[in-house]
C-alpha positions in Angstrom: -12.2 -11.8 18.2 -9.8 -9.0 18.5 -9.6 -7.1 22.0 -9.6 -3.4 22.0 -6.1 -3.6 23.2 -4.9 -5.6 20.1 -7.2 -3.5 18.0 -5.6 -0.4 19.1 -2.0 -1.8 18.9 -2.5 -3.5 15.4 -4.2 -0.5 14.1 -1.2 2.3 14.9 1.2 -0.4 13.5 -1.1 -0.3 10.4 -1.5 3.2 10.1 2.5 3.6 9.7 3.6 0.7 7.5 0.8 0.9 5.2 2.9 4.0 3.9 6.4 3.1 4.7 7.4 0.6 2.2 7.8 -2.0 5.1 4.2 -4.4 3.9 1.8 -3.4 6.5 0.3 -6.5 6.0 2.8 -8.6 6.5 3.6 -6.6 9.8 0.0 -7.2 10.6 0.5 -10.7 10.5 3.7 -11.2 12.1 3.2 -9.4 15.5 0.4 -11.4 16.9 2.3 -14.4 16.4 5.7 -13.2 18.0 3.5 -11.9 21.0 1.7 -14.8 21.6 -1.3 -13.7 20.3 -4.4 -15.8 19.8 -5.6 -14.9 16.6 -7.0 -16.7 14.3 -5.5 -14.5 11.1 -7.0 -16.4 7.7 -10.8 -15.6 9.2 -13.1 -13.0 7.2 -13.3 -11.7 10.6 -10.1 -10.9 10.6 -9.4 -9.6 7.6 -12.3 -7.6 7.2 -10.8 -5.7 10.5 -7.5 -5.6 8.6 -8.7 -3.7 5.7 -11.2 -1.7 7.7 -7.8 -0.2 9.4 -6.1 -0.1 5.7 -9.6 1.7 4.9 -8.7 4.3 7.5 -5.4 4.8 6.2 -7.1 5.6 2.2 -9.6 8.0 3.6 -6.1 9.9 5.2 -4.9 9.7 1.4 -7.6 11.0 0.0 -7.9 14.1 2.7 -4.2 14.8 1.6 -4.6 14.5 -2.2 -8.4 15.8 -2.4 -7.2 18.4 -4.8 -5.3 16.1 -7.2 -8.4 13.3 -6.6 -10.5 16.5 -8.2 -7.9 18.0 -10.7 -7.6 14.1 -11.6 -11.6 12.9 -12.0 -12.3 16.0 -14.1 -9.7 14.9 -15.6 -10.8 11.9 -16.8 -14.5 13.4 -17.3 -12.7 15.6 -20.0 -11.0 13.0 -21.8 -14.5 10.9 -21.9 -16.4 14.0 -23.6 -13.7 14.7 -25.7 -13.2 10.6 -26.6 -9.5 11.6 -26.6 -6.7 12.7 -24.1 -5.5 16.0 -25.3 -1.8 16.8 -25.6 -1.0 18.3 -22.4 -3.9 17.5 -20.6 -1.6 16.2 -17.3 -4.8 15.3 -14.7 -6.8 14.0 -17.9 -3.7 11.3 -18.6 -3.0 10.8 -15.4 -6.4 9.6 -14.0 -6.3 6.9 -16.7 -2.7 5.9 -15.8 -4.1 5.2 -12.8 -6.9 3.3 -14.0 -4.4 1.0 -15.9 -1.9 0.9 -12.7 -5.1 -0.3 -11.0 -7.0 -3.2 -13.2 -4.2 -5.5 -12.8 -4.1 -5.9 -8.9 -8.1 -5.6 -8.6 -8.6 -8.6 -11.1 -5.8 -11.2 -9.6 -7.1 -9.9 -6.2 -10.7 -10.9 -6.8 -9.3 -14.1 -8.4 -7.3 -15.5 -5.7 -8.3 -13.9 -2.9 -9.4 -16.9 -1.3 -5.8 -18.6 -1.6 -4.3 -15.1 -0.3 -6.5 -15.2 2.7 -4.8 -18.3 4.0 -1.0 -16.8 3.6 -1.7 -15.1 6.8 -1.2 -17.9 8.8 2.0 -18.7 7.3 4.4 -16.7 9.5 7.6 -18.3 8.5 6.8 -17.8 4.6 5.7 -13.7 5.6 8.9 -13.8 7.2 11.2 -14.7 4.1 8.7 -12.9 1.9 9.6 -9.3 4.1 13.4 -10.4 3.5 12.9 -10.5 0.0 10.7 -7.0 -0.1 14.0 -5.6 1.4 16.0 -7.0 -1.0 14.3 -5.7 -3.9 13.8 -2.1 -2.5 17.7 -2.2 -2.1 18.2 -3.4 -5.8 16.6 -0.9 -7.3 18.2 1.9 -5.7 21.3 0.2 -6.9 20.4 0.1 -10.5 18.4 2.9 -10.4 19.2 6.0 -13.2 21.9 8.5 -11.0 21.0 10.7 -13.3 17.0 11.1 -12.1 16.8 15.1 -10.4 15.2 14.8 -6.7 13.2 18.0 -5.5 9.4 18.7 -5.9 6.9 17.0 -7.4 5.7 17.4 -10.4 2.7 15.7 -11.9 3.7 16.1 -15.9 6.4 13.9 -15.4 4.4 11.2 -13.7 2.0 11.7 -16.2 4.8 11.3 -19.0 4.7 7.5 -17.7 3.8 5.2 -20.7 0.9 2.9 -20.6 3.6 -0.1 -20.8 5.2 1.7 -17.4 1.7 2.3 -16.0 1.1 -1.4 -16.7 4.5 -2.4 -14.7 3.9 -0.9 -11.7 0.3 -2.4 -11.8 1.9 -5.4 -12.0 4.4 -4.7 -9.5 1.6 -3.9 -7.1 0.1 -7.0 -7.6 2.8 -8.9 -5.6 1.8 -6.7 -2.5 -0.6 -8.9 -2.4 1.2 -11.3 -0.6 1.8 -10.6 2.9 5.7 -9.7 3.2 5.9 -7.5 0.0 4.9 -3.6 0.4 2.3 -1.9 -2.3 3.6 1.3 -1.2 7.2 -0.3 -2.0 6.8 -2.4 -4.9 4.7 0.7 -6.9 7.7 3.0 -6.3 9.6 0.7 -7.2 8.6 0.7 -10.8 7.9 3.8 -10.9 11.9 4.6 -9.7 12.8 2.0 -12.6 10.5 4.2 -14.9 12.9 6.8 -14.2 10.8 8.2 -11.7 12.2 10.6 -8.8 11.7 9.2 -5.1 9.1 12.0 -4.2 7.0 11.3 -7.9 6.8 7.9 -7.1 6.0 7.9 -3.6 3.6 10.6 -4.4 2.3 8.1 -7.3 2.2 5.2 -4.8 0.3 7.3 -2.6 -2.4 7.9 -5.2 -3.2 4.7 -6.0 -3.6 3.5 -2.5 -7.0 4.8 -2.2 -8.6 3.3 -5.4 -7.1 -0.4 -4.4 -7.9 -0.5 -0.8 -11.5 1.3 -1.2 -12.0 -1.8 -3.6 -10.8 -3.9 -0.6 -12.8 -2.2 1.6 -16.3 -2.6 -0.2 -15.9 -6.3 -0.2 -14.6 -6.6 3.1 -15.8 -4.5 5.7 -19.5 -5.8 5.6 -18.1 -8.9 7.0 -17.5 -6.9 10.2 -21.5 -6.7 10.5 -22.2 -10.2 10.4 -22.5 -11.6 14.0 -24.8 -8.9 14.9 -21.5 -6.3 14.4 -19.7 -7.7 17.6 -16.1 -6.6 15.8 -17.4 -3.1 14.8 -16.0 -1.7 18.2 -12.8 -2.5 18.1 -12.5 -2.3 14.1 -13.8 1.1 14.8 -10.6 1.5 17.3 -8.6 0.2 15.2 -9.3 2.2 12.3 -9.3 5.3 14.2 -5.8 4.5 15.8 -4.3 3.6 11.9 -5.6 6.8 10.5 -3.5 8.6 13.2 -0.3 7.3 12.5 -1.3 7.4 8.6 -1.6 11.3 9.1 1.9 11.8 10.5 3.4 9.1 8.0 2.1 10.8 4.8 3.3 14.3 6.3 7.0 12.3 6.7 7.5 10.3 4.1 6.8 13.6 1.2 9.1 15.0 3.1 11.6 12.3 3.5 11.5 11.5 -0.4 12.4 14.7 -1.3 15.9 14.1 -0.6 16.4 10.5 0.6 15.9 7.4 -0.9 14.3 3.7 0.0 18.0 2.3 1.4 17.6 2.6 4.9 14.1 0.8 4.3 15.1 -1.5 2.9 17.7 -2.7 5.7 15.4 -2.6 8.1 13.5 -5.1 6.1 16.0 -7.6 5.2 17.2 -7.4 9.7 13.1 -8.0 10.2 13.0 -10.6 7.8 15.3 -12.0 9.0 14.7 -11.4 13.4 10.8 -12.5 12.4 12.0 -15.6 10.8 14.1 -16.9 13.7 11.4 -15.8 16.5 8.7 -17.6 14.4 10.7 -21.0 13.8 12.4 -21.5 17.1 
């Protein structure tokens, strides 16, 4: 079981690298076994406390983005009455990009999820996979269009992604799955090589966090009950301690788009990847 001290230390890790493109999961996984914990981190137990605290970190999201989540379901309400999206209907076309950004990580999820459950116990592999989620964050700010204007948001253009773009960042979302690679990272990521500007796709990333994880959530968190709820109090720390940190990451990181870009992320991960590795191994 998870104390209330590792529940409250694993939740505030959560809470702030489930938005920084870093792989909260992976960061999850990694700390108890450089500090020795003893957790046993392929159990449902254990997971379902996981995505309880990623849970936390959605219901942040959706506080932040309440008025888009409305703007966007009407949205999609309109399209359904009308069997059409109109031209120039931004929310209308935008709900459904998310739908198709969705599908492909909720379907591979549900198939393999038993499979993925047991990665979390391979530190070494979460190690080189975190060295690798640095290394493509740093490619695609190299190849990246120049020519992409940073500033505001603006909804059109992320609506102006095609279905084939939509599709890739689905995709591209799906190998956040592993422990290692960040959702937050990899979905900006294609969005950035859809020609997408930092703050669009982070704000992009950000929207589709809450229908993926609350997904998650309903499959998982019942777990937490079984056992007569003996991990509900410190899931419940947990969860409260990662949608803390979750609140003062979101406010940052639309901020820090604006104007900067995934580089200095994407350092840090390869120098983890790389420190977790050789603490994991020796």
């Amino acid at each position: 079981m998870v104390t209330y001290v590792q529940a409250l230390t694993l939740g505030l890790l959560q809470g702030f690298s489930e938005l920084f493109p870093v792989s909260s999961l992976g960061h999850t996984a990694l700390l108890p076994a450089m500090l020795g914990w003893h957790l046993d981190r392929s159990t449902d137990a254990f997971l379902a406390f996981v995505v309880l605290t990623h849970f936390a970190t959605a219901l942040v999201l959706l506080g932040f983005f309440w008025r888009d989540w409305v703007a966007i379901i009407g949205g999609i309400f309109r399209t359904l009455a009308a069997r059409r999206i109109a031209p120039g209907d931004t929310y209308g076309r935008l709900g459904w990009l998310l739908v198709v950004s969705t599908v492909p990580a909720g379907l591979i999820g549900l198939a393999l999820q038993h499979k993925i459950e047991h990665l979390f116990a391979d530190t070494s592999l979460i190690a080189i996979v975190l060295l690798l989620n640095g290394v493509v964050l740093y490619g695609v700010e190299v190849l990246r269009d120049r020519r992409v204007a940073e500033g505001p948001h603006d909804d059109s253009k992320i609506a102006a992604l095609s279905w084939t773009e939509a599709l890739i960042v689905g995709l591209a979302q799906c190998f956040a799955l592993i422990p290692g690679f960040s959702r937050t990272g990899l979905t900006m990521t294609g969005g950035l090589a859809a020609g997408l500007s930092h703050e669009n796709s982070v704000r992009y990333s950000f929207l589709l966090a809450t229908p993926i994880i609350s997904a998650a959530a309903a499959l998982k968190i019942p777990v937490l009950f079984h056992h007569g709820g003996a991990g509900l109090g410190p899931a419940a720390v947990g969860g409260i301690a990662a949608a803390a940190t979750a609140y003062f990451s979101v406010r940052f990181l639309l901020k820090y788009f604006e104007t900067r870009t995934l580089t200095p992320i994407a350092i840090y991960c390869m120098a983890a990847g790389v420190g977790a590795f050789m603490v994991v191994t020796l």
